[in-house]
C-alpha positions as CSV (number, residue, x, y, z in Angstrom):
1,X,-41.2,-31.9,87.3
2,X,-42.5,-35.4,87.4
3,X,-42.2,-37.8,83.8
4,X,-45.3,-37.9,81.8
5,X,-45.8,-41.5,80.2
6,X,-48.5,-43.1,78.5
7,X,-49.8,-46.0,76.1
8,X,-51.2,-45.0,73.0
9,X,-54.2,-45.5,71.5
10,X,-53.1,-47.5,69.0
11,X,-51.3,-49.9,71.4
12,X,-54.7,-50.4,73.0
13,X,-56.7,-50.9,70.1
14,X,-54.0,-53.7,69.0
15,X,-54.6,-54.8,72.4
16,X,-58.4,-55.3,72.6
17,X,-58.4,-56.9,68.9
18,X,-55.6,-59.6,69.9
19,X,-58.3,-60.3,72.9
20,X,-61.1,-60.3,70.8
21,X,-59.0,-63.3,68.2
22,X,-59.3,-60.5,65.4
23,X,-55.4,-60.0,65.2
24,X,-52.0,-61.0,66.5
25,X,-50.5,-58.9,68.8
26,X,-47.1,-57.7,67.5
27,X,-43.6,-58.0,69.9
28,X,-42.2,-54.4,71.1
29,X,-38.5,-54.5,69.3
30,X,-37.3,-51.3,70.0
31,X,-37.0,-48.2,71.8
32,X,-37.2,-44.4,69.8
33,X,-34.9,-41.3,71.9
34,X,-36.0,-38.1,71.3
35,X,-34.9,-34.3,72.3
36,X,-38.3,-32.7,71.9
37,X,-40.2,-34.4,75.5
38,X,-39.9,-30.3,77.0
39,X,-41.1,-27.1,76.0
40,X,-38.4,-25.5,75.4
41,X,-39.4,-22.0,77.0
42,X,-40.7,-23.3,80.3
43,X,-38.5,-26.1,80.6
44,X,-41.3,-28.5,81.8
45,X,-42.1,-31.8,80.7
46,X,-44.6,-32.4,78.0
47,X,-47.7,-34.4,78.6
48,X,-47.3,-37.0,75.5
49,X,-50.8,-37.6,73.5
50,X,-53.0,-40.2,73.2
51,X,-53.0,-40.5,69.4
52,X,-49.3,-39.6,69.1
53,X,-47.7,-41.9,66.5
54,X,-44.1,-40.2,66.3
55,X,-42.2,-38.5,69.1
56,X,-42.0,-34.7,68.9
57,X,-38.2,-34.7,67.7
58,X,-37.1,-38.4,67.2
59,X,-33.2,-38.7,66.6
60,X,-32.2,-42.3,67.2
61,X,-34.3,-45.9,67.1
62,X,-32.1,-49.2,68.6
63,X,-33.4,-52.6,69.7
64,X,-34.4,-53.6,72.8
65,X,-31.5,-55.1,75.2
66,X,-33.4,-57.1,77.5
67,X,-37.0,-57.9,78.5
68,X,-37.7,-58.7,82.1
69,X,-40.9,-59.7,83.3
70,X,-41.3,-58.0,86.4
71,X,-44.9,-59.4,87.8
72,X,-48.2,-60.7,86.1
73,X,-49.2,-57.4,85.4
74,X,-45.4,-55.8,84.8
75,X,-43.4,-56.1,81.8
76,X,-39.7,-53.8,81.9
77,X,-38.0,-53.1,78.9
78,X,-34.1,-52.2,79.0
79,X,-32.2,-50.4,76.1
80,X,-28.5,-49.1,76.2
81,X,-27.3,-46.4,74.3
82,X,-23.2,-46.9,73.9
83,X,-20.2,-44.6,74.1
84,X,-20.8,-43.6,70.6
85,X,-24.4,-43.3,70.1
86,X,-26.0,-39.8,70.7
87,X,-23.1,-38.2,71.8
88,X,-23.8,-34.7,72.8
89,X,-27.8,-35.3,72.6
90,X,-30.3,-34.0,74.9
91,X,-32.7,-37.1,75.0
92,X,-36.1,-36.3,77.1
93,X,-38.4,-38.8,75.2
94,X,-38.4,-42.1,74.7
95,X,-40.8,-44.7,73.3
96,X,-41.7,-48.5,72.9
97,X,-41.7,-49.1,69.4
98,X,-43.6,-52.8,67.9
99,X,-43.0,-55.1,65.2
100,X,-45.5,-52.8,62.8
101,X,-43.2,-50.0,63.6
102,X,-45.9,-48.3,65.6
103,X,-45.3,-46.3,68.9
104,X,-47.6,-48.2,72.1
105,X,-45.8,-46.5,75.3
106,X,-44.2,-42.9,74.8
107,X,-42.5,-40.9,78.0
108,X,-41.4,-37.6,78.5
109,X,-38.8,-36.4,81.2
110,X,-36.6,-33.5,82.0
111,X,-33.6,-33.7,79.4
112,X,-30.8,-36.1,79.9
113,X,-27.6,-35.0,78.2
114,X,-25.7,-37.9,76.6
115,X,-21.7,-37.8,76.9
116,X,-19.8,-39.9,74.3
117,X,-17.3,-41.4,77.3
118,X,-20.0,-43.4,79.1
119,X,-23.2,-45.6,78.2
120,X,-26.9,-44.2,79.8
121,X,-29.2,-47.4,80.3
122,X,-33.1,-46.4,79.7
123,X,-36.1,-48.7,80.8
124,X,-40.0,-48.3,80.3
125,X,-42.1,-50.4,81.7
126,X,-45.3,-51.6,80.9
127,X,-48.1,-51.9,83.1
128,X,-51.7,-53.4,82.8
């Protein structure tokens, strides 16, 4: 059961206006966990949608840790969840969130349950 990921269409409307000099193109600042990225009586992963604008069952938003820049066409984005954040959570969605509080990358994996002794590092990266 492989992770489904995608960018939204918003993200690449954004995109093609920032190219075209109609807009700026806003920062991604932080990443949205989720529990609802399976269906829950298969147990496989959810193919996110295009047009999707929240995640199916958003429970936690942070800011982004770190931003590497992994090649020209490669951008990695790094977000920790501490001790005492979701404790007890099943997290199998995640997404990029930008400046305008819009979703531009979502992805969907089998769930990942979150203990409140240890921290889980998630990273999404974006690709052109």
């Amino acid at each position: 059961m492989a992770t489904k990921a995608l960018t939204t269409t918003i993200a690449k409307k954004k995109m093609l206006l920032a190219r075209a000099g109609q807009q700026d193109l806003p920062a991604i600042t932080q990443m949205a966990f989720g529990s609802g990225g399976i269906d829950e009586g298969t147990g496989y992963v959810l193919e996110p949608v295009n047009d999707q604008q929240e995640l199916k069952e958003e429970i936690y938003r942070k800011n982004i840790d770190k931003v590497e820049i992994v090649s020209d066409t490669q951008v990695r984005y790094y977000c920790t969840l501490e001790e005492n954040e979701l404790s007890g959570e099943d997290i199998s969605e995640i997404a990029l969130v930008d400046a305008d509080g819009d979703l531009v990358t979502i992805k969907n994996f089998m769930a990942k349950g979150k203990d409140g002794d240890f921290q889980m590092i998630f990273k999404i990266n974006d690709t052109m």
